[in-house]
C-alpha positions as CSV (number, residue, x, y, z in Angstrom):
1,X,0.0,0.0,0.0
2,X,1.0,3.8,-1.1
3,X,1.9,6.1,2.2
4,X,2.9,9.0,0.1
5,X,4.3,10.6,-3.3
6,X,7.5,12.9,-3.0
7,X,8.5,15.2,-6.0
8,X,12.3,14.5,-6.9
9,X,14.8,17.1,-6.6
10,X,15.6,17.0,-10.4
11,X,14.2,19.1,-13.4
12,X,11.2,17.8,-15.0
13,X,11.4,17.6,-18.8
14,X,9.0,18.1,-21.5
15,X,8.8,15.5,-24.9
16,X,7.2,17.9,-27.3
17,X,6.4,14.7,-29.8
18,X,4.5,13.2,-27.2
19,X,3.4,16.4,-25.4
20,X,3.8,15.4,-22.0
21,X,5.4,16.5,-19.2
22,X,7.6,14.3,-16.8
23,X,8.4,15.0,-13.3
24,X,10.4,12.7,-11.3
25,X,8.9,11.5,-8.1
26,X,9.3,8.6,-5.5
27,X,6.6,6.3,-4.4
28,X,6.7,5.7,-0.2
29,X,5.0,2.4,0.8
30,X,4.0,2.1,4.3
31,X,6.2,-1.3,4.8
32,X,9.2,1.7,4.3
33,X,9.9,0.4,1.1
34,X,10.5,3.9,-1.9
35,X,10.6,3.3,-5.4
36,X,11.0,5.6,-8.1
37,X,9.0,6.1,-11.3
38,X,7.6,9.7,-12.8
39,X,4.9,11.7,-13.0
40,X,3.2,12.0,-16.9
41,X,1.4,14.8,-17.2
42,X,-0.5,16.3,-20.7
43,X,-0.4,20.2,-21.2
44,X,-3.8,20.8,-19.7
45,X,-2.8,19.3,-16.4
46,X,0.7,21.1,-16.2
47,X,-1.4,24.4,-16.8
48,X,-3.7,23.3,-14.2
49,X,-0.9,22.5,-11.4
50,X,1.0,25.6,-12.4
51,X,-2.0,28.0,-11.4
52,X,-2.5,25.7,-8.1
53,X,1.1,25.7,-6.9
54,X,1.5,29.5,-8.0
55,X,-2.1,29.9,-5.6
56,X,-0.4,27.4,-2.7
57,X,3.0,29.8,-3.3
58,X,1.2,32.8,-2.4
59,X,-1.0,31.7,0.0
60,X,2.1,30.9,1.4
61,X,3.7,34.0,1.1
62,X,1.0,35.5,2.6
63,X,0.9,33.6,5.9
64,X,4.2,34.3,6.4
65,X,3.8,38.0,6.0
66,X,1.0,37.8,8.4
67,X,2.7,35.9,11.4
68,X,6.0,38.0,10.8
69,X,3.4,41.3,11.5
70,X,2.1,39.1,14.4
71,X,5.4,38.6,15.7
72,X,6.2,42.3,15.7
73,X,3.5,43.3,17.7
């Protein structure tokens, strides 16, 4: 059974004859056990992750304005 999906620390390519994106990732099973494979991905849902991780990169931006103006106080 899957625990939990990390994103590798490598670049992700693009094959423009197949139009996909690949990003390496690792699978984590919950007997410890890690196996790497990659992440396929068609233009569509690259455009859809990039607006989501932009919104999760603000969002945390944000937050960490606000507690460094809570800190201050």
């Amino acid at each position: 059974m899957i625990s939990h999906i990390t994103v590798d620390r490598r670049d992700a390519t693009y094959d423009h004859h197949a139009e996909q994106a690949v990003l390496p990732v690792t699978v984590h099973h919950r007997d410890g056990r890690t196996e790497p494979t990659r992440l396929v991905m068609d233009p569509g849902q690259v455009e859809l992750y990039f607006l989501q991780l932009g919104r999760l990169i603000d969002t945390r931006a944000e937050e960490r304005r606000r507690c460094g103006e809570l800190a201050g106080m």
